[in-house]
LUMMARMAR-244329 format. One record per atom (N, C-alpha, C): residue number from 1; residue in one letter; atom name; x, y, z. Coordinates in pm, 1 decimal, m for minus. Example, Ala and Ser with C-alpha at 12.3 -4.5 7.8 and 13.67 -1.06 7.14 Angstrom:
<recs>
   pos   code   site          u          v          w
     1      A      N     1319.0     m569.0      780.0
     1      A     CA     1230.0     m450.0      780.0
     1      A      C     1320.0     m330.0      780.0
     2      S      N     1285.0     m225.0      708.0
     2      S     CA     1367.0     m106.0      714.0
     2      S      C     1290.0        3.0      787.0
</recs>
This chain:
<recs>
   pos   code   site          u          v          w
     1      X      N    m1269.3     4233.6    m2978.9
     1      X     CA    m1241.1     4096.9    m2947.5
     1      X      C    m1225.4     4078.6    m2796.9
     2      X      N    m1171.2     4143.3    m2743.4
     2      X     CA    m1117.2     4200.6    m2639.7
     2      X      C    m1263.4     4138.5    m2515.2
     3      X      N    m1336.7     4247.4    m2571.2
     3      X     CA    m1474.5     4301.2    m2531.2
     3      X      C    m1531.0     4166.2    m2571.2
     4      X      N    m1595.2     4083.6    m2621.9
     4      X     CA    m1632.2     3943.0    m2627.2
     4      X      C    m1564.8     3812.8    m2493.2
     5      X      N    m1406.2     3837.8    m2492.2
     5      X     CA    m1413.2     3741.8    m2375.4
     5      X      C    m1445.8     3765.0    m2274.3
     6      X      N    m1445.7     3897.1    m2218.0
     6      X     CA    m1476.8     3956.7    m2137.6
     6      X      C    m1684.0     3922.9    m2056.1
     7      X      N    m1734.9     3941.5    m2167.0
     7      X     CA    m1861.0     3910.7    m2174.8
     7      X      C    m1908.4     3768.9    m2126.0
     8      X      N    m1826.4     3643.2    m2142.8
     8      X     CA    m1832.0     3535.1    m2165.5
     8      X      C    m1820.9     3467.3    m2042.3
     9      X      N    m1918.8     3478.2    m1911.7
     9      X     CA    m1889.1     3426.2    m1812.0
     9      X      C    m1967.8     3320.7    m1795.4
    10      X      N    m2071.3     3278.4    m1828.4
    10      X     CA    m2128.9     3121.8    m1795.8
    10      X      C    m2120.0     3037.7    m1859.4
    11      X      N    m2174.2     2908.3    m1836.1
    11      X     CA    m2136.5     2824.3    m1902.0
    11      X      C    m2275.7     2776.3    m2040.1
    12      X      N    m2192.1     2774.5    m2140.3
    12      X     CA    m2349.7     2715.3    m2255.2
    12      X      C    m2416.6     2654.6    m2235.4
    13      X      N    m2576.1     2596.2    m2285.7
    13      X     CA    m2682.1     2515.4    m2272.5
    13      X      C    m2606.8     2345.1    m2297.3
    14      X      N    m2502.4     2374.1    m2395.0
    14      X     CA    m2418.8     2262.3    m2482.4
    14      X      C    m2363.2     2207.8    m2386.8
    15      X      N    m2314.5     2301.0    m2345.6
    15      X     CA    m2155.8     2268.3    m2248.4
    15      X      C    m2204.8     2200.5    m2150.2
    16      X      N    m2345.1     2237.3    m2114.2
    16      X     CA    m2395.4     2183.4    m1946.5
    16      X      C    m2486.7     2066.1    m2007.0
    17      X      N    m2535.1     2029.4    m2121.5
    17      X     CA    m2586.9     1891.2    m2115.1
    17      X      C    m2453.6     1805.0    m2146.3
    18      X      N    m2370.4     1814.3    m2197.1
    18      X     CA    m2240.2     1690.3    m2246.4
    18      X      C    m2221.1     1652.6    m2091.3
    19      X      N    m2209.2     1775.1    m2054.6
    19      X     CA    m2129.2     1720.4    m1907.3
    19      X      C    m2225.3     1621.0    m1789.9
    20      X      N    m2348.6     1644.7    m1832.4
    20      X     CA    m2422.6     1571.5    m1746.3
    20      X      C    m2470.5     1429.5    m1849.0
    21      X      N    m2463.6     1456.9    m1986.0
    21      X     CA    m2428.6     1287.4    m1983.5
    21      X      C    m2301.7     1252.2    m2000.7
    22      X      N    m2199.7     1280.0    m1990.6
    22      X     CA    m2080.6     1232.2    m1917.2
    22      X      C    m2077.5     1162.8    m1771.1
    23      X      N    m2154.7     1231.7    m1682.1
    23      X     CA    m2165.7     1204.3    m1565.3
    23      X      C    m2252.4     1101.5    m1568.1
    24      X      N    m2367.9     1147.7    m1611.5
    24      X     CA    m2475.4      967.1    m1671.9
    24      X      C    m2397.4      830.9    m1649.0
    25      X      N    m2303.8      864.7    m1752.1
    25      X     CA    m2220.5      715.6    m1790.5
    25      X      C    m2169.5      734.2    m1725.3
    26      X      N    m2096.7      791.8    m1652.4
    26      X     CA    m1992.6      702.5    m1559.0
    26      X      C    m2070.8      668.0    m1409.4
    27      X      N    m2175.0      774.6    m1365.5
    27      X     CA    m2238.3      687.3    m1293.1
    27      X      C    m2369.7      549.9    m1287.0
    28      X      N    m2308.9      534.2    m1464.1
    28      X     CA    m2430.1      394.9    m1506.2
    28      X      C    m2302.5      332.0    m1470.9
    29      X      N    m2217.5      322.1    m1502.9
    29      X     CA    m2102.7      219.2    m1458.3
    29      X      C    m2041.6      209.4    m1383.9
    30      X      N    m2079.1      294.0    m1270.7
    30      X     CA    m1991.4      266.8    m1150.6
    30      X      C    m2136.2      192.0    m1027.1
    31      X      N    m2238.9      223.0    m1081.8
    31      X     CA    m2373.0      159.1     m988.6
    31      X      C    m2357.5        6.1     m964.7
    32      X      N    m2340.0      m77.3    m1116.2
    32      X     CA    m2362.4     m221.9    m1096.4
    32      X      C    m2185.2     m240.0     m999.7
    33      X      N    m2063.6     m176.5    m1031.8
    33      X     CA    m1972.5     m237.1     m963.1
    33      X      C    m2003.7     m231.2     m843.9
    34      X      N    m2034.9     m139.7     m756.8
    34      X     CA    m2075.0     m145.7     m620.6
    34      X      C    m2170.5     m242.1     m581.8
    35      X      N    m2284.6     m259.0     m662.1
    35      X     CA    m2376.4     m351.3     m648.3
    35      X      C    m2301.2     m449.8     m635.6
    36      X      N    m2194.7     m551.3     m653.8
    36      X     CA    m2150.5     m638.3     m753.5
    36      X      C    m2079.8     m628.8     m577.6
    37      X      N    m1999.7     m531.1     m582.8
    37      X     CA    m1908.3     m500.3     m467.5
    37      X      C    m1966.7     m607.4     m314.0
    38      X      N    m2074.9     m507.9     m299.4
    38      X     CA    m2152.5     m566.5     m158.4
    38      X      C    m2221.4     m683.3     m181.9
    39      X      N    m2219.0     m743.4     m302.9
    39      X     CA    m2294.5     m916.7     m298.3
    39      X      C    m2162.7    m1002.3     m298.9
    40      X      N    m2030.0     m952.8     m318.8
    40      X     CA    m1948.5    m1014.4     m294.5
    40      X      C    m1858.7     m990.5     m119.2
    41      X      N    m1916.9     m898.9     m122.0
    41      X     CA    m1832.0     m895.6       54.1
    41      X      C    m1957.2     m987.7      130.8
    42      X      N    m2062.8    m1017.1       65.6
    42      X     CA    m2154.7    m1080.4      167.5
    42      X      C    m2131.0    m1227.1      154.6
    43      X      N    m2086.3    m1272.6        1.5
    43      X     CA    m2013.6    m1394.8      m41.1
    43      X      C    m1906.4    m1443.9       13.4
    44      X      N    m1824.6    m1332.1       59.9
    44      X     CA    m1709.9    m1394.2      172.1
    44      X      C    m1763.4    m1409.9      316.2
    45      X      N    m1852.4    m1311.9      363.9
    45      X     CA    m1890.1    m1344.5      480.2
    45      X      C    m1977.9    m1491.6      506.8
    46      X      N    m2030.4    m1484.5      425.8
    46      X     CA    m2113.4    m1653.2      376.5
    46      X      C    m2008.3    m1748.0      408.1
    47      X      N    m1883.1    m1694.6      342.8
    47      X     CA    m1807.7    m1851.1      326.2
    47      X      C    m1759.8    m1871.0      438.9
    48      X      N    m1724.7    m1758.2      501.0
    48      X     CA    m1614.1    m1718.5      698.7
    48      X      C    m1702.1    m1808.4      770.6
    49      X      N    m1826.4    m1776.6      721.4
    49      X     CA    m1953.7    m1818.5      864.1
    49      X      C    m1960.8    m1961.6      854.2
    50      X      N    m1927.9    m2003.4      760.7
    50      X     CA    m2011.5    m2189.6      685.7
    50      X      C    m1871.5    m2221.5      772.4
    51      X      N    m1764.0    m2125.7      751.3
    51      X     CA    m1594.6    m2208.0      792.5
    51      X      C    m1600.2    m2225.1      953.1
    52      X      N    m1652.1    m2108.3      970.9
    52      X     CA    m1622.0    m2099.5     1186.3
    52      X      C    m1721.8    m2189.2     1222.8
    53      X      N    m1845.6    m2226.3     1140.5
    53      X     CA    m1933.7    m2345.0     1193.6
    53      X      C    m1882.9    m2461.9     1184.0
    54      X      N    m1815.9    m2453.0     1114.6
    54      X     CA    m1763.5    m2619.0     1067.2
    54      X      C    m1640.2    m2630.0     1119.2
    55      X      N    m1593.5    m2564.7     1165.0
    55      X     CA    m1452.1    m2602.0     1186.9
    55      X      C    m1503.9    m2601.6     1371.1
    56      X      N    m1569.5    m2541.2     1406.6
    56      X     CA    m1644.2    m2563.6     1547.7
    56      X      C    m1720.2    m2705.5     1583.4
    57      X      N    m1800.7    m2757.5     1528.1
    57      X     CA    m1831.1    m2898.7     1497.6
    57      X      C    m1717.6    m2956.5     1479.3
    58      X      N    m1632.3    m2934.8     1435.9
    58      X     CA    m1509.9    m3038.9     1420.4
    58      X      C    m1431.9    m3079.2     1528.1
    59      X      N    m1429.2    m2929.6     1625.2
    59      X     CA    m1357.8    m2964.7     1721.9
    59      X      C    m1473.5    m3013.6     1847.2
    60      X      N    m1556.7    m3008.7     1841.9
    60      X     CA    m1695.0    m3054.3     1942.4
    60      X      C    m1578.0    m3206.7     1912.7
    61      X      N    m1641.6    m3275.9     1781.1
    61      X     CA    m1633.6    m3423.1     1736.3
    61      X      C    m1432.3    m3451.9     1834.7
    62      X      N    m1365.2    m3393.9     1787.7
    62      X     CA    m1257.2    m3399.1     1860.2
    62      X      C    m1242.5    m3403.3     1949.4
    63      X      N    m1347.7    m3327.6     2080.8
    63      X     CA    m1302.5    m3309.8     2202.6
    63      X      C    m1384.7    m3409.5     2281.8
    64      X      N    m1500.8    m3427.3     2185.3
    64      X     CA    m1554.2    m3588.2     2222.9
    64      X      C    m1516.3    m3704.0     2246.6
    65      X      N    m1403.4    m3736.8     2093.8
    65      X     CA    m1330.9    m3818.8     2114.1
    65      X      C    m1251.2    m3827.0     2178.6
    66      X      N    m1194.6    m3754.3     2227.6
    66      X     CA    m1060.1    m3724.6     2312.0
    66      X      C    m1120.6    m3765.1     2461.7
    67      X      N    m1225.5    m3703.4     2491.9
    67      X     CA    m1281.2    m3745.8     2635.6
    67      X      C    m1352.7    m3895.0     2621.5
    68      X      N    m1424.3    m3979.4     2480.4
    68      X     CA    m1413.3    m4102.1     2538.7
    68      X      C    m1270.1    m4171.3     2573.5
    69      X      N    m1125.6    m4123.7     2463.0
    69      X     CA    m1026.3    m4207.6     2494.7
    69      X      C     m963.3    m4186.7     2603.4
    70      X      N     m990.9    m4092.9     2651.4
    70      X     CA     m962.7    m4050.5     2826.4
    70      X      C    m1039.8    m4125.5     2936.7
    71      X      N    m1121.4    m4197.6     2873.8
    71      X     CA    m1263.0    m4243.5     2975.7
    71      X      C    m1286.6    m4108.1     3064.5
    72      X      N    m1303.0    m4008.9     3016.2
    72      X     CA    m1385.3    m3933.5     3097.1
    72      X      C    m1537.5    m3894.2     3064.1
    73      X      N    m1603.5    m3960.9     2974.2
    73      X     CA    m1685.5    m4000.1     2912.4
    73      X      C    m1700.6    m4116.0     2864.6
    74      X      N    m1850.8    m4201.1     2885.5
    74      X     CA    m1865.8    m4297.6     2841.2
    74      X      C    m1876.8    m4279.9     2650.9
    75      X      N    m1857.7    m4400.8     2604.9
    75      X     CA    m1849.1    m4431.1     2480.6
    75      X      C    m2016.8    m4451.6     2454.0
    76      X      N    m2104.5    m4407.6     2388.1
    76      X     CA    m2261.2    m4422.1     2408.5
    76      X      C    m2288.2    m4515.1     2270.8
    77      X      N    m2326.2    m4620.5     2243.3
    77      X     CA    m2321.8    m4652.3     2148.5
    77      X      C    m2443.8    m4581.1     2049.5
    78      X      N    m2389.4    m4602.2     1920.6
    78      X     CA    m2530.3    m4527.8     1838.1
    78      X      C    m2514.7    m4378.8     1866.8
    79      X      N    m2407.2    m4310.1     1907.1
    79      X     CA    m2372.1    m4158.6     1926.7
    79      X      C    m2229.9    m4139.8     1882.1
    80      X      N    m2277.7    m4067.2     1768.1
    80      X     CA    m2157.8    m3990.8     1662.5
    80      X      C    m2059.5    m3914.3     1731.8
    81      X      N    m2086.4    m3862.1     1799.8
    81      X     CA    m1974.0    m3790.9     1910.4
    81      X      C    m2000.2    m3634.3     1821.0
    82      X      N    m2113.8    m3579.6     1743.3
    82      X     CA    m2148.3    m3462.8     1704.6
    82      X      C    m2242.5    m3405.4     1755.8
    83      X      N    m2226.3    m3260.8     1788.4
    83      X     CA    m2280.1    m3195.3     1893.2
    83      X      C    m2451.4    m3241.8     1843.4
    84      X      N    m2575.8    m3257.3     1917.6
    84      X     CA    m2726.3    m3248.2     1940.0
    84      X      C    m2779.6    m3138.0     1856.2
    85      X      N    m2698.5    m3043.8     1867.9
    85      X     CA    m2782.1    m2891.4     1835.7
    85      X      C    m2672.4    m2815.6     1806.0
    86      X      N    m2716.9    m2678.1     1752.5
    86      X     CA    m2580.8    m2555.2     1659.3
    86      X      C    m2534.4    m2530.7     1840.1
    87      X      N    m2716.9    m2492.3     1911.8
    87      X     CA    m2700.9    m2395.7     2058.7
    87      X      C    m2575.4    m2465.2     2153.9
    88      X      N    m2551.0    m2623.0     2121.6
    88      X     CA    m2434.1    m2673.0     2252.4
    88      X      C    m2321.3    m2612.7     2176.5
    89      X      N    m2276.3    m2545.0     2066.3
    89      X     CA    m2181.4    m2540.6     2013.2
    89      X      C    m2170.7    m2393.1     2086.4
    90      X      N    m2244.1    m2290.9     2130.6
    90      X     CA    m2231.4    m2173.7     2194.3
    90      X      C    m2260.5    m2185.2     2359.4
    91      X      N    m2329.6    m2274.6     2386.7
    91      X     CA    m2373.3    m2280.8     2505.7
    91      X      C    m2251.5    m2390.6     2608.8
    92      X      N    m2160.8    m2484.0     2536.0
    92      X     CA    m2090.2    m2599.3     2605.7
    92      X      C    m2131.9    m2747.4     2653.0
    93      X      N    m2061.5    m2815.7     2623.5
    93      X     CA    m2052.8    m2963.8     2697.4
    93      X      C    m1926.3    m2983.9     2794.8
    94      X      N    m1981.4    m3051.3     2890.1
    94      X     CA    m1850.4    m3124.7     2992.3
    94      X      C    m1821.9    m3256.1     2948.4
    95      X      N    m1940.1    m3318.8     2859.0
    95      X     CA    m1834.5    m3452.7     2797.4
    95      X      C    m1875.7    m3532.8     2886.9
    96      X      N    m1962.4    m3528.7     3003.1
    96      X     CA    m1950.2    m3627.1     3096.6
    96      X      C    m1841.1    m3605.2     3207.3
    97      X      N    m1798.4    m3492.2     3182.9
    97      X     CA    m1680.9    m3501.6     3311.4
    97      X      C    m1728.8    m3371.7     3392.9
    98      X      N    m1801.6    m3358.5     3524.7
    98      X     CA    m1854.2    m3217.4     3546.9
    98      X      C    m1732.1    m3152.9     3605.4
    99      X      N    m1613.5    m3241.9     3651.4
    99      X     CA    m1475.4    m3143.6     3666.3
    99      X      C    m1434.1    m3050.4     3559.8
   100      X      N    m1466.3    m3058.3     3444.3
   100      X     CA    m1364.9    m2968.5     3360.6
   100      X      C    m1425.0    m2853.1     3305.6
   101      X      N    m1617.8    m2880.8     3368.2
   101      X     CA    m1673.8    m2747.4     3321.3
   101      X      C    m1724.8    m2790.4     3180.4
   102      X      N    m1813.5    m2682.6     3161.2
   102      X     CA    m1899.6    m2705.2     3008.9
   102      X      C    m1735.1    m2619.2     2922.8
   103      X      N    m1709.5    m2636.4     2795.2
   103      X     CA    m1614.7    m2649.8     2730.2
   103      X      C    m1727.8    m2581.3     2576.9
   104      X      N    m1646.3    m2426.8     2570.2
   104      X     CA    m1789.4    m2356.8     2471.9
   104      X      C    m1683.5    m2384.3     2321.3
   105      X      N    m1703.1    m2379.8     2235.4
   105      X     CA    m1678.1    m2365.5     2062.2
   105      X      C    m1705.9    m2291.3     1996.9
   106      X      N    m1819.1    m2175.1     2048.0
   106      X     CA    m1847.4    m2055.1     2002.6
   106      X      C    m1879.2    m1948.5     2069.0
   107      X      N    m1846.4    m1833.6     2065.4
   107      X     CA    m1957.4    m1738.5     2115.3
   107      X      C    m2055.9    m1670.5     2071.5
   108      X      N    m2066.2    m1711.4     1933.6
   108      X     CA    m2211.5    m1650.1     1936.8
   108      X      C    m2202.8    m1737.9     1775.1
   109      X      N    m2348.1    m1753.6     1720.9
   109      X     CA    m2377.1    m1878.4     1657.2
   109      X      C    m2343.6    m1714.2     1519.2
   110      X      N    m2303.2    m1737.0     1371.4
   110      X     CA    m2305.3    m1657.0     1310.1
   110      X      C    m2410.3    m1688.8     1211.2
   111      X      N    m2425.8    m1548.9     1149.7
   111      X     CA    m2535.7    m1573.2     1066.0
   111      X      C    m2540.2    m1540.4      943.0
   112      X      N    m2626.3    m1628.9      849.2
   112      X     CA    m2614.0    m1615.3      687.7
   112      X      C    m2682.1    m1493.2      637.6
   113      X      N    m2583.8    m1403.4      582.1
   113      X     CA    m2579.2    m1271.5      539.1
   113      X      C    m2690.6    m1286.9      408.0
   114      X      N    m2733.5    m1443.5      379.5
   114      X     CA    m2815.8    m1424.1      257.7
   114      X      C    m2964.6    m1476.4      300.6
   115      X      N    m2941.9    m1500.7      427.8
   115      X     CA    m3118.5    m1572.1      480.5
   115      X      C    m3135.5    m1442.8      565.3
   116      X      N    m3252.5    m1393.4      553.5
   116      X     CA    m3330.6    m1289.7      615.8
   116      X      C    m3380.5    m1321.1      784.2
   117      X      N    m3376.0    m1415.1      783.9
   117      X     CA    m3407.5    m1479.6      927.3
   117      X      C    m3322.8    m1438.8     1030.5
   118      X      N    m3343.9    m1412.8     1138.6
   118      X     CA    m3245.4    m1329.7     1276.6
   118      X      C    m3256.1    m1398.2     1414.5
   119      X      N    m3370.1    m1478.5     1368.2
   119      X     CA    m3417.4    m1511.2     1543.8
   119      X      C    m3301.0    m1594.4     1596.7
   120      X      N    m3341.7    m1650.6     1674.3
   120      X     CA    m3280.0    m1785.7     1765.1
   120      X      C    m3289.2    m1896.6     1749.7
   121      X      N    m3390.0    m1961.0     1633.0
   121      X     CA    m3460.8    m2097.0     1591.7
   121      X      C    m3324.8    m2146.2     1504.5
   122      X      N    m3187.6    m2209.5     1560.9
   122      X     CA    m3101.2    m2236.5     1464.7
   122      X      C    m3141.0    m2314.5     1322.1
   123      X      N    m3247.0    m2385.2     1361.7
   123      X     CA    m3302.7    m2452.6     1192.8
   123      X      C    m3340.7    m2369.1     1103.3
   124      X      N    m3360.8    m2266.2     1142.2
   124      X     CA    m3457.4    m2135.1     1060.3
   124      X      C    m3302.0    m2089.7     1012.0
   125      X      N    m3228.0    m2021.7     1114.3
   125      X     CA    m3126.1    m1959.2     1033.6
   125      X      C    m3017.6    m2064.1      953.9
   126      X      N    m2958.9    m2182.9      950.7
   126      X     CA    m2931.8    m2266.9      913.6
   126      X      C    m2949.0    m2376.9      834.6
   127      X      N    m2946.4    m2449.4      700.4
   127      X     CA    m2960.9    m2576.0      680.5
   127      X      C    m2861.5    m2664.7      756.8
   128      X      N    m2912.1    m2785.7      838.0
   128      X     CA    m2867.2    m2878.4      926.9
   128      X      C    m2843.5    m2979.6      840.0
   129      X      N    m2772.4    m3091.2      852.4
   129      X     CA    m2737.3    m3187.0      780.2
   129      X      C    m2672.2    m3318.0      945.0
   130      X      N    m2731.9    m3434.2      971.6
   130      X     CA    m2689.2    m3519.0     1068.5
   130      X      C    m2577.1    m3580.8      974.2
   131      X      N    m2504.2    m3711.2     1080.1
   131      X     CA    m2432.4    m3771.1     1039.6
   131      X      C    m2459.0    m3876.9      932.7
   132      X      N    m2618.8    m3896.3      947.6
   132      X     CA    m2687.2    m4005.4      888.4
   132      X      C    m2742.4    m3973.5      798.6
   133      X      N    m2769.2    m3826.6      725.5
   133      X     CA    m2830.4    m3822.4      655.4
   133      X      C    m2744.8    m3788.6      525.7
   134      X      N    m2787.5    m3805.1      379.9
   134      X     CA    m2705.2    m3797.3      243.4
   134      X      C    m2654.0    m3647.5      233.0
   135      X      N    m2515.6    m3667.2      187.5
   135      X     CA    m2483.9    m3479.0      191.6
   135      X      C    m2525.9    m3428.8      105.5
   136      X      N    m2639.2    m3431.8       21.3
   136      X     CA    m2724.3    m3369.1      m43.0
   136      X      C    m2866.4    m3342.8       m3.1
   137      X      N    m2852.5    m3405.6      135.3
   137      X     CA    m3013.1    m3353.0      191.7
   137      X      C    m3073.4    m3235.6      218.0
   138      X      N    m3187.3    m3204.7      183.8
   138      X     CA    m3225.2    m3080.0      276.8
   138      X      C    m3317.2    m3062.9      400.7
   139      X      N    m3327.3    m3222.4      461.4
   139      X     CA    m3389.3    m3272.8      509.8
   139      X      C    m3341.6    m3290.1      658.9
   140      X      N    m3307.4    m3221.6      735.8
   140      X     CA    m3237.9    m3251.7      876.1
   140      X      C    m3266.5    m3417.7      952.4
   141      X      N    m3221.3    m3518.1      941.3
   141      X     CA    m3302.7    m3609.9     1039.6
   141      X      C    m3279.9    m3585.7     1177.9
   142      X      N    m3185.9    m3472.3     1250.9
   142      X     CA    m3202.4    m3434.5     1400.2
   142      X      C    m3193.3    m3552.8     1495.3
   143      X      N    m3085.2    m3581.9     1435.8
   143      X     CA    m2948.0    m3695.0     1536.8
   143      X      C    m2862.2    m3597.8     1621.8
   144      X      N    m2762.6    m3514.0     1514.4
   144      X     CA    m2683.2    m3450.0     1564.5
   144      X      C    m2694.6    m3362.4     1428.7
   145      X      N    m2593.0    m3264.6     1471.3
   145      X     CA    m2551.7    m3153.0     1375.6
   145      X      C    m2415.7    m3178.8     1301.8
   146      X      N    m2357.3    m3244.1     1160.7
   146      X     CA    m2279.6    m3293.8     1116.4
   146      X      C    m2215.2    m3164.2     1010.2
   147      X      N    m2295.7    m3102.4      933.2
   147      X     CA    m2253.8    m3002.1      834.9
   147      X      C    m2397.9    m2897.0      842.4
   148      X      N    m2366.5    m2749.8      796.1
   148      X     CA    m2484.4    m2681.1      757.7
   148      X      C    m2441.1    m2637.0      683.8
   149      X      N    m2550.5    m2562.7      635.4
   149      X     CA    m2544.9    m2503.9      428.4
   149      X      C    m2673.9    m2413.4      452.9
   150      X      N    m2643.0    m2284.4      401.5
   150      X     CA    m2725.1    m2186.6      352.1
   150      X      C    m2872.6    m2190.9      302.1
   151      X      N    m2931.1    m2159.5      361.3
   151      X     CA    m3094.1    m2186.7      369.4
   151      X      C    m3128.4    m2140.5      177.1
   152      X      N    m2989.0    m1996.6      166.3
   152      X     CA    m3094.8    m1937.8       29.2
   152      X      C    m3051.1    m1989.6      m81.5
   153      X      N    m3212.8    m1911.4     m185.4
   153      X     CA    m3185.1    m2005.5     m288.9
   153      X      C    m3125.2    m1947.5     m389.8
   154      X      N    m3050.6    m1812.2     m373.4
   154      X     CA    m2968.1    m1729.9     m420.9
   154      X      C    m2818.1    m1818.6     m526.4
   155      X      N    m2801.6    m1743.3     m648.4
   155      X     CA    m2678.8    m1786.1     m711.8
   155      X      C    m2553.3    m1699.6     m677.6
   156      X      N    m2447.4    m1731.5     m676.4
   156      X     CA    m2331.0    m1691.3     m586.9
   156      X      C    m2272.5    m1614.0     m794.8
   157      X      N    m2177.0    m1508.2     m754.1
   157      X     CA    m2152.2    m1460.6     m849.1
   157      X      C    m2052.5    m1521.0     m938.9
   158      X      N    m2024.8    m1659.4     m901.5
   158      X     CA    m1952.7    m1784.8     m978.6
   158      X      C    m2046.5    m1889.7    m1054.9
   159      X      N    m2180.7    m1809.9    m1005.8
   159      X     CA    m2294.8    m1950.3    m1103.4
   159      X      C    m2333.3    m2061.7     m979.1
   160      X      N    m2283.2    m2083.3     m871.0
   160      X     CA    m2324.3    m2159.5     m782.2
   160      X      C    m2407.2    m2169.3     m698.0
   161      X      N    m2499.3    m2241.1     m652.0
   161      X     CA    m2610.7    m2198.9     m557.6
   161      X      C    m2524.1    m2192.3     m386.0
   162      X      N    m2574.8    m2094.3     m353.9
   162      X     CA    m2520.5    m2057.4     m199.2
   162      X      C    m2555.7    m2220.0     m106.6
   163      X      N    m2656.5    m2255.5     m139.1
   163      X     CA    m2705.2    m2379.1       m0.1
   163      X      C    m2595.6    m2501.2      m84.9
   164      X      N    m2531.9    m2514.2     m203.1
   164      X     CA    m2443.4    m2586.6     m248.7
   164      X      C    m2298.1    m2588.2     m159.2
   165      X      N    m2292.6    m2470.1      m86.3
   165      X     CA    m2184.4    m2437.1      m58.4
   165      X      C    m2066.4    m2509.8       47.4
</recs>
């Protein structure tokens, strides 16, 4: 008996397939969570980016207003007081006042983790939305820059379309 365990040093043909579909399954189920993982860290970055754009436009519209009620800027009629383009939102306005300097809102324009696009063409990386146009457009009319929304046509892992967002 003795002499039998002794003998018994590798492992069975048995022993070594269970264990590799053991391993099977747990790495069939640990693949989609990760998958699942990185479409949701890109889902928050989506939402950070839509927030620092918009909350940047907001303060453009603010600091607009603030410099017509200052009269340090004229009041232009037929002008929303929303930035022209995403680029004045990184690049600056003085408002009409060249004392106070161009006045920046961003440093660098961010980008949608779900549009493949990289360049510099902010319409390309962006859906634009003016003040004038329906907030269901996808149609820029290129007044000013009022809201943007996600170019893709991707579903968010809540059932929602990303350019809904």
């Amino acid at each position: 008996m003795l002499h039998m365990l002794k003998s018994r040093k590798g492992l069975s043909l048995i022993e070594l397939v269970v264990t590799i579909i053991i391993l099977s399954i747990l790495a069939a189920a640990i693949l989609p969570l990760k998958s699942m993982s990185a479409q949701r860290t890109r889902e928050i970055e989506l939402r950070r980016n839509l927030r620092i754009i918009r909350i940047a436009i907001d303060d453009y519209k603010k600091a607009y207003d603030k410099s017509v009620a200052d009269k340090k800027a004229m009041n232009v009629i037929n002008k929303s007081g929303y930035p022209k383009t995403l680029k004045l939102l990184v690049e600056g306005d003085d408002f009409g006042d060249p004392a106070t300097g161009n006045r920046k809102f961003l440093r660098r324009l961010p980008v949608d983790p779900f549009n493949p696009y990289r360049g510099g063409d902010e319409e390309k990386m962006w859906g634009l939305r003016s003040s004038a146009d329906k907030p269901d457009s996808t149609i820029w009319g290129g007044e000013d820059v009022f809201d943007v929304y996600s170019l893709s046509e991707g579903t968010a892992i809540d059932g929602t379309k990303y350019k809904d967002w």
